[in-house]
C-alpha positions as CSV (number, residue, x, y, z in Angstrom):
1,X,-46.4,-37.4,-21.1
2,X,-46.7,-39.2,-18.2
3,X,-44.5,-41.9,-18.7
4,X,-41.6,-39.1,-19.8
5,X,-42.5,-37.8,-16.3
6,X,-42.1,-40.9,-14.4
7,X,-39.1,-42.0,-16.7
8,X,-36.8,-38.7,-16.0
9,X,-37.8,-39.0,-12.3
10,X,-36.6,-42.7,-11.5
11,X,-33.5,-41.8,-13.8
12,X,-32.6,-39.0,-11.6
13,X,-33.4,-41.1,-8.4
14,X,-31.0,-43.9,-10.0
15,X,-28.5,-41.3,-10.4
16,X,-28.4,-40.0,-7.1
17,X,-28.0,-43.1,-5.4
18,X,-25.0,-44.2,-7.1
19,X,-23.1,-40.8,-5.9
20,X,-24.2,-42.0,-2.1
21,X,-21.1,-42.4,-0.1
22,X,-19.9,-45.7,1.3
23,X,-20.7,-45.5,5.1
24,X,-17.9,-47.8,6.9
25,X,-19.9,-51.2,8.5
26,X,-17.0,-51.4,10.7
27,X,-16.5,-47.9,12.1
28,X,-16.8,-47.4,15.8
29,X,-19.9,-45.1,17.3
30,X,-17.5,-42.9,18.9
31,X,-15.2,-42.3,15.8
32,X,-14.9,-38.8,14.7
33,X,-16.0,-37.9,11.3
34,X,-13.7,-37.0,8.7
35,X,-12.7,-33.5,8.3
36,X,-15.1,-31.7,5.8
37,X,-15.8,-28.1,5.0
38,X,-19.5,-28.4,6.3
39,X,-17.6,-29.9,9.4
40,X,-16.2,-26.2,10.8
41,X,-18.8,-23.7,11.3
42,X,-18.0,-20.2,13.0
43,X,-21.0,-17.3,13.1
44,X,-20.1,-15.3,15.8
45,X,-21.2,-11.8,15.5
46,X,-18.7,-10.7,18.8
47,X,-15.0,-11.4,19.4
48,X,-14.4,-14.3,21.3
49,X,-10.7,-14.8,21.1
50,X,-8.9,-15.6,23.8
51,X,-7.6,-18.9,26.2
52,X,-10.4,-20.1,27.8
53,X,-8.8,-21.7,31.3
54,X,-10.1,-23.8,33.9
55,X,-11.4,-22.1,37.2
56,X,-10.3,-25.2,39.1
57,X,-8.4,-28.4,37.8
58,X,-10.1,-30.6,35.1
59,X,-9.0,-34.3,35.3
60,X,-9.9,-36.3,32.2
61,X,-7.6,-39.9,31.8
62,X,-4.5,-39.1,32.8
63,X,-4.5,-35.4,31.4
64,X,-5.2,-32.6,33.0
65,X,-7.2,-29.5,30.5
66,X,-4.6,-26.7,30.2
67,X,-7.4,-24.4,28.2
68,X,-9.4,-24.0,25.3
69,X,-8.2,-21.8,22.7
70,X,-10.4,-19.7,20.0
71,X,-8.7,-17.3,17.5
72,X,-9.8,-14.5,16.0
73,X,-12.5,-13.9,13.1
74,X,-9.9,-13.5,10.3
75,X,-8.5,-16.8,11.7
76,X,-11.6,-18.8,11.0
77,X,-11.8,-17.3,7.6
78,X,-8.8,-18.5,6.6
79,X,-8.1,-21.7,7.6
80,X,-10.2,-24.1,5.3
81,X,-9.8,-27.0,7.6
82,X,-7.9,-29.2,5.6
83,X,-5.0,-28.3,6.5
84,X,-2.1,-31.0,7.3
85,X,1.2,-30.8,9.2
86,X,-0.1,-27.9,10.9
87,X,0.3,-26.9,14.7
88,X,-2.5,-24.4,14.5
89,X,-6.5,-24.0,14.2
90,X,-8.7,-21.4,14.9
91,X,-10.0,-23.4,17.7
92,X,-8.1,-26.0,19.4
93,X,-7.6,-27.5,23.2
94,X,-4.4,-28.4,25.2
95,X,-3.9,-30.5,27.7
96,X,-1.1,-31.0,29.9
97,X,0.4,-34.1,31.9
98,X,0.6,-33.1,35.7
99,X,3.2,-35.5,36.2
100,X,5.7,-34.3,33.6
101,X,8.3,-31.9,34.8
102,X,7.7,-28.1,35.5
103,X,9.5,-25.6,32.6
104,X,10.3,-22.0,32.2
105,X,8.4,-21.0,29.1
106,X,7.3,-17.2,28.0
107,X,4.2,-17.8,29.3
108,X,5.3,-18.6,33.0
109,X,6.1,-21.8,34.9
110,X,4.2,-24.8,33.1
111,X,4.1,-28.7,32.6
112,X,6.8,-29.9,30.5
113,X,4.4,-32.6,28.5
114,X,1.6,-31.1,26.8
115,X,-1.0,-32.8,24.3
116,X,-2.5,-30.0,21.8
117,X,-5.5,-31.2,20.1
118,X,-6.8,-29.9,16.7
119,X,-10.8,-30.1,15.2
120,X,-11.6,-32.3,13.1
121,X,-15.4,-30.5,14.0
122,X,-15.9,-27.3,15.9
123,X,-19.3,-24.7,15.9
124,X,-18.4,-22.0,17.1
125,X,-21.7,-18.8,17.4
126,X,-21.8,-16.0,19.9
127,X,-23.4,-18.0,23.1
128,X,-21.5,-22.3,22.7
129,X,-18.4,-23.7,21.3
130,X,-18.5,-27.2,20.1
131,X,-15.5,-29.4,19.2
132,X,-14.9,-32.2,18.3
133,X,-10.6,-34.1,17.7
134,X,-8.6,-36.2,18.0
135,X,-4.5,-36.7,19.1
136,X,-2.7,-39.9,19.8
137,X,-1.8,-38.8,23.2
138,X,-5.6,-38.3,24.4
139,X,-7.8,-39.9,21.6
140,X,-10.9,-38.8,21.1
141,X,-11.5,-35.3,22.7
142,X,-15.1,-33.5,22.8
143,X,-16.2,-30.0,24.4
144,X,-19.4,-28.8,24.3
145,X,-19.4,-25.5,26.2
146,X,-22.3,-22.2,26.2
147,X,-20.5,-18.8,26.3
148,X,-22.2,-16.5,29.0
149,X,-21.7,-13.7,27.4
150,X,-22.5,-10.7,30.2
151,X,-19.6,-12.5,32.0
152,X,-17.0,-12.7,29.1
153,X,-17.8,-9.1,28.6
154,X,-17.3,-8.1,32.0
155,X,-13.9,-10.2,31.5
156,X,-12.8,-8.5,28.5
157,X,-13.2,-5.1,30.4
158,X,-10.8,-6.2,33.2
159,X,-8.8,-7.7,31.1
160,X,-9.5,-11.1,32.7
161,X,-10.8,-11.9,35.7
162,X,-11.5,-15.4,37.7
163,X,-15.2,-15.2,36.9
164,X,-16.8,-18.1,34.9
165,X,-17.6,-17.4,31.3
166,X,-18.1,-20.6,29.8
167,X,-19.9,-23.6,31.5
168,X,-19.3,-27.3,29.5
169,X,-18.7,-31.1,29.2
170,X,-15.7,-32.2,28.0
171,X,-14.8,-35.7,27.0
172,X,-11.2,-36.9,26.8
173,X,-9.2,-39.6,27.4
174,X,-12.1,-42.1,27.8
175,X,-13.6,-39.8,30.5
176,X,-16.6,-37.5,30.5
177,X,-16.1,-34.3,32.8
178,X,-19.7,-32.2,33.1
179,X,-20.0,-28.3,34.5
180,X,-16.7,-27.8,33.6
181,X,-16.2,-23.8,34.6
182,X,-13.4,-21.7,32.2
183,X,-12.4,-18.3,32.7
184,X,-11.4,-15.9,30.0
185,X,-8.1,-14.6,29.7
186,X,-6.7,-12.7,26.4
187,X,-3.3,-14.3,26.1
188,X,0.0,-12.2,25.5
């Protein structure tokens, strides 16, 4: 009986390691993972939507952070993550170039040149927002931010404020940027 036991185990072990996935030798450290369902994880129990902008400006490479952007509840449920050819995510940054020209857009005066940046990670939950992409304007782009949330509610009340709500790092264009400070504000 035993030998059966021991038999069935190593079999199963044998099986399991040939369904191991090849890890790339050659892959660099800072490379994003590839996009996987495990990879997008949103458990917020309050409504966080809104453009999360910069209280003052946020240099990183030659961009300049425009605002973080997370969508509603019923946007994380439906977008799987695997989506290509979109514009869209439920959570996604934008940059913009400060020396592209000015334009007239529906949100106000902005930069013409602007580098949107989709997940290939995020975690969202009701005190931090992670994310993690990529774009070929600004490469690699990471924010790690913690949600105050006493502040964003006071926000929400006033219908935005200049008050800080989130406090993070964000990495972009080969540069780290700490105690980067975003205020709320609830779009149009």
């Amino acid at each position: 009986m035993r030998i059966t036991t021991l038999a069935a185990v190593f079999a199963v072990l044998g099986a399991a390691a040939c369904d191991r996935p090849a890890q790339p030798a050659d892959a660099p450290a800072d490379a994003p993972a590839a996009p996987a369902a495990s990879a997008f994880s949103y458990a917020s129990t309050v409504d966080l939507s809104g453009f999360y902008m910069p209280t003052s400006r946020v240099r990183a490479g030659k961009w300049d952070l425009d605002h973080v952007f997370v969508g509603q509840a019923a946007e994380f449920q439906a977008w799987t993550g695997v989506e290509t050819e979109t514009t869209f995510a439920p959570v996604m940054i934008e940059f913009s170039d400060p020396a592209s020209p000015m334009a007239e857009t529906e949100l106000g005066e902005t930069r013409s040149v602007k580098a949107r940046v989709l997940p290939t990670r995020y975690a969202v939950s009701d005190d931090r927002i992670e994310f993690e992409g990529t774009s070929p304007e600004t490469g690699l782009v990471r924010f790690d931010g913690r949600i105050d949330q006493g502040a964003l509610a006071s926000s929400r009340r006033n219908l935005g404020d200049e008050g800080v709500v989130v406090t993070g790092t964000l990495t972009a264009g080969g540069q780290t940027v700490n105690d980067v400070k975003l205020r709320w504000w609830m779009g149009d």
